[in-house]
matplotlib code that plots the C-alpha trace (Angstrom):
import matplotlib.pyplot as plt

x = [-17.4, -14.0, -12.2, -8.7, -6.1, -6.5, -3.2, -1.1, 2.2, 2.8, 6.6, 6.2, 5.5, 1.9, -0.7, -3.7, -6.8, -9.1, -10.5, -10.6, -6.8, -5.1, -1.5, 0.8, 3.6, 6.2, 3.2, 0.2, -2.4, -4.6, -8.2, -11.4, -13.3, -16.6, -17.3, -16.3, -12.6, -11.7, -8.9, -9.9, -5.8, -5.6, -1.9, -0.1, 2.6, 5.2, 6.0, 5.5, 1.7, 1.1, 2.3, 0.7, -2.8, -2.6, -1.5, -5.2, -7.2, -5.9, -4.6, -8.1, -10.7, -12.9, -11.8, -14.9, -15.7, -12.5, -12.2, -15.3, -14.2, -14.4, -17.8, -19.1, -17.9, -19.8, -22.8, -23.0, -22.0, -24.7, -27.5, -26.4, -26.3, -30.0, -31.6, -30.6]
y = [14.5, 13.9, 16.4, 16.8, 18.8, 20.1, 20.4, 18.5, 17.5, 13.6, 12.0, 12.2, 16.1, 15.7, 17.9, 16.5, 18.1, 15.0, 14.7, 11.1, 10.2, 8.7, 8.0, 6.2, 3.7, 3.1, 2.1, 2.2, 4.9, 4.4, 6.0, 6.2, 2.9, 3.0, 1.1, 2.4, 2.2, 0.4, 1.6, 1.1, 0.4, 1.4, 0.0, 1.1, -1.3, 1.8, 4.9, 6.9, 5.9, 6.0, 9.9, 10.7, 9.7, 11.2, 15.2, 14.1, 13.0, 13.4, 16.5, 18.5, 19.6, 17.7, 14.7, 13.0, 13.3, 11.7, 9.3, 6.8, 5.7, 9.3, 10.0, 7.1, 8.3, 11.7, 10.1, 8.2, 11.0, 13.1, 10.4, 10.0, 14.2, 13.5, 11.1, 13.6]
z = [-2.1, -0.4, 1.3, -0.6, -1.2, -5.2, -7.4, -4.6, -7.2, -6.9, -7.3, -11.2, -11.5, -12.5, -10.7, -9.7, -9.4, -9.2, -5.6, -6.0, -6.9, -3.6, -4.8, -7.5, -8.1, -10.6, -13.2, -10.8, -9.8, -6.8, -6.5, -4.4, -4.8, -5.3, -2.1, 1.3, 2.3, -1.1, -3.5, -7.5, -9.2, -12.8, -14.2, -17.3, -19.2, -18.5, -16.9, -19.5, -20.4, -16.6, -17.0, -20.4, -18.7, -15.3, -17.7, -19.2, -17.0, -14.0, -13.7, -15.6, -14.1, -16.9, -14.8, -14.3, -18.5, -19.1, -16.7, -16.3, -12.7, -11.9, -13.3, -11.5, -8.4, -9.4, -9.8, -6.5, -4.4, -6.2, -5.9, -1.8, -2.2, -4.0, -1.0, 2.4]

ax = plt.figure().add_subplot(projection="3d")
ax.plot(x, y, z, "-o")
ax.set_aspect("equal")
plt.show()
């Protein structure tokens, strides 16, 4: 898993508690590809339902049940966790 600050507060007021969130834009929220060194973009049609998801999903700790990017970067870290 990365290391990464927990609860940093973004530009929009929302804390963040997933490990995988890298940062936002007016309607855009960068993650954690599932590749190395890649970025996954999730975009909203408004500021408002960019906000409303990141309060559920990514600011909870059940981030990885509500988000399926999330739980399938859970499940690859644990499987590379699995083969050492």
């Amino acid at each position: 898993m990365p290391i990464k600050e927990v609860d940093k507060l973004n530009y929009t007021g929302i804390a963040v508690i997933c490990p995988y969130y890298i940062k936002e834009s007016n309607y855009k929220v960068y993650c954690e590809g599932v590749e190395a060194q890649t970025e996954r973009v999730k975009k909203f049609e408004s500021v408002e339902k960019k906000k409303g998801y990141m309060k559920m999903v990514c600011g909870r700790y059940e981030y990885a049940k509500r988000c399926r990017h999330a739980g399938l970067i859970e499940k690859i870290y644990s499987f590379k966790e699995n083969e050492k």
